[in-house]
DOKOL-910028 format. One record per residue (C-alpha): x, y, z. Coordinates in steps of 0.5 Angstrom, whole numbers, plus 500, padded with zeros to 3 digits. Layout:
BEGIN
XYZ
...
***
This chain:
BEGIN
218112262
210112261
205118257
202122262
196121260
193128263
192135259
192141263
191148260
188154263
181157264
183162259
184158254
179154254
174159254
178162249
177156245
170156246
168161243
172160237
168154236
162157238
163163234
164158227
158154228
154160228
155161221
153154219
147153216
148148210
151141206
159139206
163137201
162131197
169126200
173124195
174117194
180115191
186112195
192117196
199115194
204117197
210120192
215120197
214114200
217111193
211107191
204107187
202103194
195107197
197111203
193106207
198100205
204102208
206101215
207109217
205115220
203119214
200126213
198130206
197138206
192138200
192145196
186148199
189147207
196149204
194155202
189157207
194156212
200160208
196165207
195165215
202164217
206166211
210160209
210152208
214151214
209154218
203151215
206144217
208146224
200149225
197142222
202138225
201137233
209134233
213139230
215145233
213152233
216155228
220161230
218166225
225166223
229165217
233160221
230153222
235151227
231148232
225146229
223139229
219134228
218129233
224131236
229130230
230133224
226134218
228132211
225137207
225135200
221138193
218133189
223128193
229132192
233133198
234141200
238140206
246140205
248134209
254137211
253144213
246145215
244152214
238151217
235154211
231148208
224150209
224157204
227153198
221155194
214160194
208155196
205159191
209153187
206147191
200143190
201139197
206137202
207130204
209128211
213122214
213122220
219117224
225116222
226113216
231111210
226112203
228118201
236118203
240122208
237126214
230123214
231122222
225126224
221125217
219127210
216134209
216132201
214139197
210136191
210142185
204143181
201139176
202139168
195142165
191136164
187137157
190142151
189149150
192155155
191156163
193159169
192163176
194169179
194172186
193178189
195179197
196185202
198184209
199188216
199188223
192191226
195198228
196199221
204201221
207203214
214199216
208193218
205193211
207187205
204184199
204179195
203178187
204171183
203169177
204161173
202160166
200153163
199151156
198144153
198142146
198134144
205131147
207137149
206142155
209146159
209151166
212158167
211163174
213168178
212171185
215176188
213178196
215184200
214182208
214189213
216189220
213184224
209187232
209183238
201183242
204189246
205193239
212194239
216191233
219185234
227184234
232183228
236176229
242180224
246174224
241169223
236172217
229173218
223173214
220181216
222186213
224182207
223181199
223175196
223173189
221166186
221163178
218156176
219152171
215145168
217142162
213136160
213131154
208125153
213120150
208114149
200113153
205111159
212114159
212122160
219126161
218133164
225138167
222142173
227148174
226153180
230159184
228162189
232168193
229171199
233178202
233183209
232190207
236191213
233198215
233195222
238193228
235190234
235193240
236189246
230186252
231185259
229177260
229179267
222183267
220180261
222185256
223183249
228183244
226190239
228193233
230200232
231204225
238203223
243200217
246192220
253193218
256188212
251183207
243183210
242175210
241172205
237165202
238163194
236156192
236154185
234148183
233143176
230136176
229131169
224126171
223120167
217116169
214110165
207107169
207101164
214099162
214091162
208090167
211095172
212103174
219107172
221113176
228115174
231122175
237126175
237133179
242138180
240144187
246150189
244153195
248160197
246162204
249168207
249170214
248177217
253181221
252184228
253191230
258189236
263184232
262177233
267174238
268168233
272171227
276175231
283174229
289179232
294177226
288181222
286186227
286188234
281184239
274186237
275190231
275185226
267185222
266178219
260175217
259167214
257165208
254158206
255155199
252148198
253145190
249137190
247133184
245125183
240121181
234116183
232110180
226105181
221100180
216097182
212092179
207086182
211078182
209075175
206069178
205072184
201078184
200078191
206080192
209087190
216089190
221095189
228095187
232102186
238106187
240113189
247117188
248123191
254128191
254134195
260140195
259145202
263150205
262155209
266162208
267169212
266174206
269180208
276177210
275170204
277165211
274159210
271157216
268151215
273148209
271146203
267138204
265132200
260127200
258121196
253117198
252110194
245107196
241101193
235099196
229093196
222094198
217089198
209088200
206082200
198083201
195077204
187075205
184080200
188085202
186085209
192084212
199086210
206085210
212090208
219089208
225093205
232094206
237100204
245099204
248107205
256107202
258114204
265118203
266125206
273128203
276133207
282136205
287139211
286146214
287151219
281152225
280160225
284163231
279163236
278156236
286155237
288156229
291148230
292144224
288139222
289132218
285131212
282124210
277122207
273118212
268112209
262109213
257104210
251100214
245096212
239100214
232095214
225097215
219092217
211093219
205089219
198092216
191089219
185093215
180088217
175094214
175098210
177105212
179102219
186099219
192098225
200097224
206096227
212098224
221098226
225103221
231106221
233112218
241115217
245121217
251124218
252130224
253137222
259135220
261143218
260146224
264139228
270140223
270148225
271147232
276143233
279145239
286141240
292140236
293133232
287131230
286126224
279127220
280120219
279117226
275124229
270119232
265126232
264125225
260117225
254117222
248117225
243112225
236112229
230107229
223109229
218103232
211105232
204102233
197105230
191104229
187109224
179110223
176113217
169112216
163115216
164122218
170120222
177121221
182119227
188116229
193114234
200113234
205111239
213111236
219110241
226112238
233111239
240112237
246111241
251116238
246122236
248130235
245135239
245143238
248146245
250153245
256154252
255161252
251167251
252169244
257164242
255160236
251153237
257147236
255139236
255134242
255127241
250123246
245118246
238120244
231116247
225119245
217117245
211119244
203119243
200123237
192123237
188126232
179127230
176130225
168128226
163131221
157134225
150133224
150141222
151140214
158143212
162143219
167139221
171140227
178137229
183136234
190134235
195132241
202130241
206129247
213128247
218125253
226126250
232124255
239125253
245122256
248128259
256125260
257121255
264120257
263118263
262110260
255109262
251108256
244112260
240118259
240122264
236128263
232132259
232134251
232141251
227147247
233146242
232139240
225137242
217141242
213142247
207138248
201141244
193140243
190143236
182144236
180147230
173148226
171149219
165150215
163150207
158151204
156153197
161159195
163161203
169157207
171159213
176155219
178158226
183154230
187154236
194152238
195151245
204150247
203147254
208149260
213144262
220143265
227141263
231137268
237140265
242135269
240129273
235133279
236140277
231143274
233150273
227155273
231159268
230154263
223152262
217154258
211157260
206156256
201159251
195160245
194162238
187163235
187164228
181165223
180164215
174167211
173165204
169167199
168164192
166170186
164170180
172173177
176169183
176168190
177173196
181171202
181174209
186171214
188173221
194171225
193171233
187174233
186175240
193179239
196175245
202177247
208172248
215169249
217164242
218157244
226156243
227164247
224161253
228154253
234155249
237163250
233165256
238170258
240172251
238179252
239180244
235174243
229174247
224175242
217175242
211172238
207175232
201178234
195180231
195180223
191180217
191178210
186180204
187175198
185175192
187169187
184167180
184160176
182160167
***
């Protein structure tokens, strides 16, 4: 299937999009930044390599952008999705269930830690910790195998503040308040933090805090914007977020430093949601009430022992053993969930219940790299990674197991290796990664709904060889072409199959449905960064013969995993060009994506045959910003625009219900630099544009309980101070 290569959007928003440029040139008036020079390196690309030696896609959220767009959207996740033209817009929700990138799912990761359970994926992985603690976002794009399992749509790698660099004490605060512009009491939130830093010769160490209160969310129309009970939201919530970093200089080259962090985000629950009508575009709102039950719950705690040696035997050392517990807990409807019900407990429709996941993982990373004694041209890299993950999935009020408890052990060795020809104008990489894997599952009962039959236990292993390759050609500096195959691997939501078992006689150990997956990424690019201009293109197609897609075969019932051959491709373009006008920048972003599905896949024909829908796959985006600094003031105004588009939802129907629309959001940021700290204005959809979220209009169009429409306009004053 070929990219199309024409963009179509209204009139509208272009205009709109006219004057967001045009509003921002006006303030213009001065010289830019100096750029900075050095190569950026990559840490979860698991090399000391510059960035620009490695055949893939790659991206970094420095801290200025990250918190610049944090404060405008609220969170990491959507500070990924408003810079990242292929990933999809978030839902504004606790769950990130649906939220890809370039039409998979993401692996988030904190300073190359896996956040996301392997088994059970709660899709709570992107609020793990405050992005007050985070000083950049690296971003993989492809499937890959470099940080382990789940990296099939890419890498989100959260890299924590850095260790002070010279003795004495330091640190940052932060002050910030948020509203929507009607100034409603239940709409205000606010936000304080804290992080404290101290060296003194070998020795150093970080301790922060952060605590932020988020009010109800309101739509464009100025009504409030539906409560998801079950699955947990981030308006009207408190979350709390402790920090740790502990650091000792063994010798001029070899450091040891503990990193800890917990992070807890919980629901007020002072509503309950009032339903929409999807007929005549009516949302999904909420209305004062007390939700029945434990109001959703994330807790995250994690803790990590890093030992890294940069010249130990001519070569760099990174070992590290970490440790991450996950406690997930959903909320309850008003009406009891269908699911849970069980008559041997209660009549039919009596029952309440709500399901709670808990998540315990521990192991270890071990690397090194070196230039080839002899052969300095040629750089390699050996390492193993272990991981041993324990999940299961609870209903809290009757103590059922819904999901049993489940383990995983992952044992992968692994060799990268990059030979740099012709003064380093050409390049080639290579790598391969063997994944051993078992998952235990003892004998169990599915719930009563699902047909109460017992299960078979066992304790299935897998085991594949994975291998990477590219080719790299910087004739010039600064400008630079690729080519590159990888593979990642994962396994399916293996908790949500297990759970839905729905046929007698079924043996964990030959269940086809729990097969790993395995997907590729072949890519080409070609990057330009000279001058005053940063751009980019890349063009990636993907497959993977027995992939795992999240469908729902009923209103309100919970989504359940399919097996089905997966084809994805896509287009992504970027520009940034530094005008003329000293201090203004103005950028641009495009990604198009086509993702098919094979429909029936137990028919014994091996071919797609329909569309991935809004669940498994984002809509196609253009991205157009402006920014501005000039001596003390920065300022950036950008605009995202989602572009309508079908889905053939079996081959040749295209169901009306079941498409997107369409929509833009402007956002706007001012920054000042004072003499005792910075002042911060941020606002979210300034045009306060009223719409229907991306995964309401493509996955649950007739779901009258969770019809939910977008943020609206809202503000944000800040104030953050460094000593």
């Amino acid at each position: 299937m070929n990219i199309r290569a024409a963009i179509l959007f209204n009139g509208t928003a272009l205009s709109r999009a006219a004057w967001s440029l045009a509003s921002l040139a006006a303030m213009a008036s001065n010289a830019a930044r100096a750029e900075d020079s050095d190569p950026i390196v990559v840490t979860a690309a698991r090399s000391v390599l510059p960035a620009n030696a490695l055949p893939l896609t790659i991206d970094v959220i420095d801290q200025e952008s990250l918190n610049q767009q944090v404060a405008i959207g609220g969170s990491i996740v959507d500070a990924v999705s408003a810079l990242t033209p292929s990933f999809s817009p978030t839902r504004q929700k606790l769950s990130g269930a649906g939220e890809t990138l370039r039409g998979r799912s993401p692996l988030y990761a904190i300073n190359g830690i896996p956040q996301t359970a392997p088994l059970r994926d709660g899709a709570r992985d992107g609020f793990t910790i405050d992005p007050f603690f985070v000083d950049r976002v690296e971003l993989i794009y492809g499937s890959n195998a470099l940080q382990g399992i789940g990296g099939t749509g890419g890498i989100v790698n959260q890299v924590t503040v850095a260790p002070p660099k010279s003795d004495g004490l330091s640190g940052r605060m932060l002050m910030q308040g948020n509203a929507d512009t009607g100034f409603h009491g239940d709409g205000v939130g606010g936000k304080v933090a804290g992080l404290l830093a101290r060296r003194g010769g070998r020795w150093d160490a970080m301790v922060g805090a952060a605590y932020e209160k988020r009010g109800v969310f309101y739509d464009g129309h100025g009504n409030r914007i539906g409560t998801d009970l079950t699955q947990g939201e981030t308006q009207d919530s408190r979350s709390w977020s402790l920090f740790g970093r502990f650091g000792y200089a063994l010798s001029d080259t070899a450091r040891l430093d503990l990193t800890m962090s917990r992070f807890q985000l919980k629901g007020e629950g002072d509503y309950v949601a009032s339903n929409g009508d999807y007929r005549i575009d009516r949302p999904t709102s909420s209305v004062r009430g007390t939700p029945p039950g434990v109001p959703a719950t994330s807790r995250t705690e994690s803790a990590a022992l890093t030992l890294t040696d940069t010249d130990l035997a001519g070569g760099n050392l990174i070992a590290q053993i970490f440790f991450n517990r996950s406690r997930d807990t959903y909320g309850g409807e008003i009406a009891p969930i269908a699911t849970f019900q069980d008559a041997a407990l209660a009549p039919i429709g009596a029952l309440f219940d709500q399901s709670q996941n808990r998540s315990r993982k521990y192991g270890g990373k071990l690397s090194y790299e070196r230039t080839i004694p002899g052969f300095e041209a040629l750089t390699a890299i050996v390492g193993v990674d272990a991981l041993y993950d324990l999940t299961e999935q609870r209903l809290i009020a009757t103590g059922r197991s819904w999901v049993p408890p489940t383990d995983y052990r992952s044992i992968a060795p692994f060799a990268q290796a990059n030979l740099a020809l012709f003064d380093k104008k050409l390049r080639i990489a290579a790598g391969i990664r063997h994944e051993d894997v078992k998952i235990g599952i003892d004998d169990y009962t599915t719930l009563a709904s699902y047909g109460g039959f017992a299960v078979s236990g066992g304790t299935p292993r897998f085991s594949d060889t994975l291998v990477n390759g590219g080719v790299i050609l910087e004739p010039w500096a600064g400008i630079r072409a690729y080519a590159s195959y990888a593979e990642g691997y994962t396994v399916p939501d293996v908790g949500r199959i297990a759970r839905a078992v729905g046929q007698a006689g079924v043996d964990i150990d030959d269940y086809v449905n729990i097969e790993p997956i395995v997907s590729n990424n072949r890519e080409v690019g070609v990057e330009v960064k000279r001058g005053p201009f940063d751009a980019s293109a890349a063009y990636f197609w993907s497959t993977s013969k027995n992939g795992s897609l999240l469908v729902q075969t009923a209103i309100g019932a919970p989504f359940e995993i399919q097996r089905q051959r997966v084809e994805i491709q896509g287009l992504e373009l970027n520009l940034s060009v530094k005008t003329p006008l000293p201090g203004l920048t103005l950028s641009t972003g495009y990604a198009h994506l086509i993702g098919r599905t094979d429909g029936n896949a137990t028919d014994g024909v091996d071919k797609v045959d329909r569309d991935l829908d809004g669940a498994n796959i984002s809509p196609d985006r253009l991205n157009l910003a402006a920014s501005y600094v000039h001596g003390p003031l920065s300022a950036r105004i950008q605009t995202q625009f989602f572009l309508a588009r079908q889905f053939e939802r079996a081959p040749g129907n295209y169901n009306p219900l079941y498409r997107f629309d369409g929509y833009d959001v402007t956002d706007l940021s001012l920054r000042y630099q004072t003499g005792f700290g910075a002042l911060t204005l941020s606002a979210q959809n300034i045009f306060d544009t009223f719409y229907i979220d991306y995964y309401s209009q493509t996955v649950r169009p007739n779901d009258n309980a969770h019809y939910f429409a977008g943020r609206g306009r809202n503000v944000t004053l800040s104030w953050d101070y460094r000593f």
